[in-house]
N, C-alpha and C positions, 0 to 999 in steps of 0.2 A: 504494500500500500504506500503510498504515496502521497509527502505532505509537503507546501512551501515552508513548514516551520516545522522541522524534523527536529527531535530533543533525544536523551537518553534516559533511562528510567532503568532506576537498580531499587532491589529492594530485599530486607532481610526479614526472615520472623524468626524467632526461635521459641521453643516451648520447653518446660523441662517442670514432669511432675513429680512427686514425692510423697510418699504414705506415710501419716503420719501416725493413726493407727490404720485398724480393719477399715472403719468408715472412713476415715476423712482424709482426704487426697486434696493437694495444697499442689498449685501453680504457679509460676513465675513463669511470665510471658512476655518476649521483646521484639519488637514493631521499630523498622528505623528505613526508611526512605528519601531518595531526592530523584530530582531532575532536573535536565540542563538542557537548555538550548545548543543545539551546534552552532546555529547564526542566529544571530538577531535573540529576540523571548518566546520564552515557554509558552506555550497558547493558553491562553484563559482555560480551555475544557478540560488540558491537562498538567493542572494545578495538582498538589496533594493537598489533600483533606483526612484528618484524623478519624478513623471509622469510630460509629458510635458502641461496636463492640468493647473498642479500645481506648475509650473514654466516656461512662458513663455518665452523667450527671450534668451533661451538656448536649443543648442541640446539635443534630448533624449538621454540618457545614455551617454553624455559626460560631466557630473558634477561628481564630487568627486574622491574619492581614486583613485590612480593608481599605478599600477604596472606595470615599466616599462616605456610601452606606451597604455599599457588596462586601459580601466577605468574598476576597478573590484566592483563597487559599495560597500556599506557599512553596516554595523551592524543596527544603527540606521535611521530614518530618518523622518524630520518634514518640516513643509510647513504652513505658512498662507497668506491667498489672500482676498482681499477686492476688491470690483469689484460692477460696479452701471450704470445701463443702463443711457440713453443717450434717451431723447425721444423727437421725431419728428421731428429727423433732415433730413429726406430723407420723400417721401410721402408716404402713405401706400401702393401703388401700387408696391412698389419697394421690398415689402415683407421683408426687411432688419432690422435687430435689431444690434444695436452698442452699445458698455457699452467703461467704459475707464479702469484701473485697475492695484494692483501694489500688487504683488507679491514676497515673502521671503522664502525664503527653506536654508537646509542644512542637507549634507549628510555626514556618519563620522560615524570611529572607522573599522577596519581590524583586524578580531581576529586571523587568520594567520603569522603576519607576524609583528611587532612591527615597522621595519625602513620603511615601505612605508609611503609614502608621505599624510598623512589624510585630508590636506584641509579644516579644516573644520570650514572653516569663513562662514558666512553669504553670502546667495547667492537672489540680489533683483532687481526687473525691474521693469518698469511701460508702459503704453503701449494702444493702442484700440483695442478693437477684435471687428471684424463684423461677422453676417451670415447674409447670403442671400438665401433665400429658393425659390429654382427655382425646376421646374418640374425633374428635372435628379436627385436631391436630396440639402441639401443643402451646400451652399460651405462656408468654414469658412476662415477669411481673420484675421490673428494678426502679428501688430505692435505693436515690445515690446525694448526700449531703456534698456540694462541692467546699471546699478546702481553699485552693488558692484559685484562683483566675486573674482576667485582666479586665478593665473596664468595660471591654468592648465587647466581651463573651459572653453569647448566651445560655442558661444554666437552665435546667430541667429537673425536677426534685422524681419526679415517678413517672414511667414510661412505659407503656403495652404493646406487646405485641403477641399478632396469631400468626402459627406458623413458623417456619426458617427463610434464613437471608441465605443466598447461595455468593 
């Protein structure tokens, strides 16, 4: 495919879980991304934006750079989460798994434009996420208190959804 504004795009995840006991299985998860223009700027559509997997407690594509009043996402972008079920607090019949977990991200750097606002402090929450897996599919429940942000971020206390994100 073929673009006038051709960039490069790398990107890491890592995962590495750990049994704490029988139940409870504890994550540490690392998210670290950029992208560069070969000429000229990265194209607006392909900005990074901090997934809301991996920053709870904030809306999607409403952390970082802005322009304006867009949030035009950024150049770089990293994320780590630490995250550890919670076992047997509801019965098994209730199909429900809870974990608690506190997450850090930040997004930063605008190769376009030098005077826009980059933001780019430390973004952290902590929080419960539930799922509940009922016959229509399962429904995912997270309470996430955000921690540090920047002015210009917008923050989200509780968030639903049916279903999986592919």
């Amino acid at each position: 495919m073929y673009s006038d504004q051709a960039s490069i795009y790398n990107s890491i995840y890592y995962t590495k879980y750990h049994l704490f006991t029988e139940n409870v299985i504890g994550a540490l998860k690392f998210y670290g991304a950029n992208v560069i223009a070969i000429k000229d700027d990265v194209r607006l559509t392909k900005r990074l934006h901090i997934p809301s997997r991996r920053l709870r407690g904030f809306v999607s594509h409403k952390v970082g750079p802005k322009d304006g009043a867009d949030y035009v996402g950024g150049n770089y972008a990293t994320a780590l989460n630490f995250e550890t079920s919670l076992p047997n607090l509801l019965p098994e019949s209730t199909q429900t798994d809870i974990a608690v977990f506190m997450d850090m991200a930040n997004l930063w750097s605008v190769d376009y434009d030098s005077s826009i606002n980059d933001s780019s402090g430390i973004r952290s929450s902590v929080g419960v996420n539930s799922n509940v897996y009922t016959p229509i599919g399962p429904l995912s429940f997270v309470f996430a208190l955000p921690i540090t942000k920047e002015s210009t971020d917008t923050t989200q206390t509780f968030r639903f959804q049916i279903g999986t994100s592919f």
